[in-house]
C-alpha positions as CSV (number, residue, x, y, z in Angstrom):
1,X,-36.7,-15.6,-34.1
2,X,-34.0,-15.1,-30.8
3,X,-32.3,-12.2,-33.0
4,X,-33.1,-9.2,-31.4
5,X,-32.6,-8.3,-27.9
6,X,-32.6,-5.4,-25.8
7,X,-30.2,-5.7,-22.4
8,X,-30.1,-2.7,-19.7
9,X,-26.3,-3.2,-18.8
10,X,-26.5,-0.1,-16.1
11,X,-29.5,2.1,-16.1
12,X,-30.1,4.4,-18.8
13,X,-28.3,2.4,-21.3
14,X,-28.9,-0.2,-23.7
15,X,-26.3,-2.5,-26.2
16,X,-27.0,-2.6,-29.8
17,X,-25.0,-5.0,-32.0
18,X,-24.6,-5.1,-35.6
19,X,-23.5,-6.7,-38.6
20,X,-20.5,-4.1,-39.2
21,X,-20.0,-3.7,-42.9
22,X,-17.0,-2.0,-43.7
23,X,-14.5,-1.8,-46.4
24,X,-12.2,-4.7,-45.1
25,X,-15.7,-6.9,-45.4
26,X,-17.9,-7.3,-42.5
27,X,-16.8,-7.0,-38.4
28,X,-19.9,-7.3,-36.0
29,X,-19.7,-5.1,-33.4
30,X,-21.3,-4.3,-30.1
31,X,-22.3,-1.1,-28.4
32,X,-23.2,0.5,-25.6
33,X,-25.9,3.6,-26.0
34,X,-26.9,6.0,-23.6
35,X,-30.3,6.7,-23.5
36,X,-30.4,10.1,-22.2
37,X,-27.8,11.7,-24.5
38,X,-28.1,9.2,-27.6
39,X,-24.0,8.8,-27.5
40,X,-22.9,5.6,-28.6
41,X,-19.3,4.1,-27.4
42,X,-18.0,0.6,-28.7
43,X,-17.2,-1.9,-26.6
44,X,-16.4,-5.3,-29.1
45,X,-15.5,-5.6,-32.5
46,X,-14.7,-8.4,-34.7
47,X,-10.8,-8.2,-35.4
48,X,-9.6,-6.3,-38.3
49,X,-8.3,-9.0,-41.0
50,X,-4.2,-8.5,-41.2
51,X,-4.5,-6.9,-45.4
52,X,-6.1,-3.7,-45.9
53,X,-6.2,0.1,-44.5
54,X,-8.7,1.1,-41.6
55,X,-10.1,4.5,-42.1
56,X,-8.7,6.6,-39.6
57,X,-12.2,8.3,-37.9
58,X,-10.1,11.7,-37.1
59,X,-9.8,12.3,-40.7
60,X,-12.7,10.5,-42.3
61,X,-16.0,10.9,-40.4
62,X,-17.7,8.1,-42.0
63,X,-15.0,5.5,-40.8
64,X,-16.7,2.6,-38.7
65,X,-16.0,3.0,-35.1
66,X,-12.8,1.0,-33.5
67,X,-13.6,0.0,-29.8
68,X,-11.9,2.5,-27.7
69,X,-11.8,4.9,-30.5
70,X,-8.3,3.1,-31.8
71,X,-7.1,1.8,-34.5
72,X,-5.9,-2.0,-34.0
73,X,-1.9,-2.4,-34.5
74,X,-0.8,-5.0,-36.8
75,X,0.0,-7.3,-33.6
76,X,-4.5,-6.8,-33.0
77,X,-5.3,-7.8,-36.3
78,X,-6.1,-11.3,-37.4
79,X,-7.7,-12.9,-40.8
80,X,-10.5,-14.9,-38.4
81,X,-14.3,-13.8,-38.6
82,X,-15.7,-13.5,-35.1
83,X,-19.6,-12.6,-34.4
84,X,-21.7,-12.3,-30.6
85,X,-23.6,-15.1,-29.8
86,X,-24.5,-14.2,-26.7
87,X,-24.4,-11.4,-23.4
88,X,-23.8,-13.1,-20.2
89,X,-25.6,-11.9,-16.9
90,X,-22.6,-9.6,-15.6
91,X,-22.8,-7.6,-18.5
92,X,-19.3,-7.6,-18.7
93,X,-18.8,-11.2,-20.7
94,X,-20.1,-12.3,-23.9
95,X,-19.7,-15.3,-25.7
96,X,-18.3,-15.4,-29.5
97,X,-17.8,-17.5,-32.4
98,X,-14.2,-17.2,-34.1
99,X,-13.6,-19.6,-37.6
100,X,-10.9,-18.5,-40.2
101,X,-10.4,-20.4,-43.7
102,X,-8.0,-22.6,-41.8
103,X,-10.0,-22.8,-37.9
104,X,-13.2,-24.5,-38.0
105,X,-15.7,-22.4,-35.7
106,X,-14.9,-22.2,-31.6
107,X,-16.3,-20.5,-28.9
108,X,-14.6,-18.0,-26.6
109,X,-15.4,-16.1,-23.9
110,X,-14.1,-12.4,-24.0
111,X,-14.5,-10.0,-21.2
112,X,-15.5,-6.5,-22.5
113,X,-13.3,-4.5,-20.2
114,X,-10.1,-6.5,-20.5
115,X,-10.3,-7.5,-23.8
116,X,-9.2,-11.4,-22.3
117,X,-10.3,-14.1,-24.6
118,X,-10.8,-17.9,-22.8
């Protein structure tokens, strides 16, 4: 059905993206997995929604995974629900959907190393 993918972004790894349940509600994500050591870094999340505490992963080890292993500030969070739509070729852009209760849906394009949204 076009869900499921599998995209070598460098040799040896592979992304996986998920729905992201969590307790603020759910925050697709995107990660990177190594194949050889089975070690998974984040590299997009949907924002954090501006109420509610995020589990801090250094004190509880079942706390979803922030990209960069950090917890957004209040200046990072936004009430806006954002999912992938799509991997571009360079492996470094993807395409997302953003809508809020006031924002009818859009599409950006973000850049997973600078976090730049267009």
């Amino acid at each position: 059905n076009g869900k499921y993918f599998i995209r070598e972004p460098s040799p040896g790894t592979i992304y996986l993206k998920g729905a992201g349940a969590s307790p603020l509600g759910d925050r697709p994500f995107l990660d990177r997995m190594n194949l050889d050591t089975s070690t998974k870094e984040r590299v997009w999340r949907c924002k954090a929604p501006k109420e509610g505490d995020i589990p801090n992963p250094t004190t509880n080890p079942l706390a979803p995974s922030e990209v960069g292993g950090k917890i957004p500030t209040d200046d990072e969070r936004d009430d806006v629900y954002e999912s992938l739509v799509v991997i571009l070729d360079d492996n470094d852009t993807i395409l997302i959907s953003r809508e809020s209760k006031t924002t009818p849906t859009n599409y950006y394009l973000t850049s997973l190393t600078t976090s730049n949204n267009t």
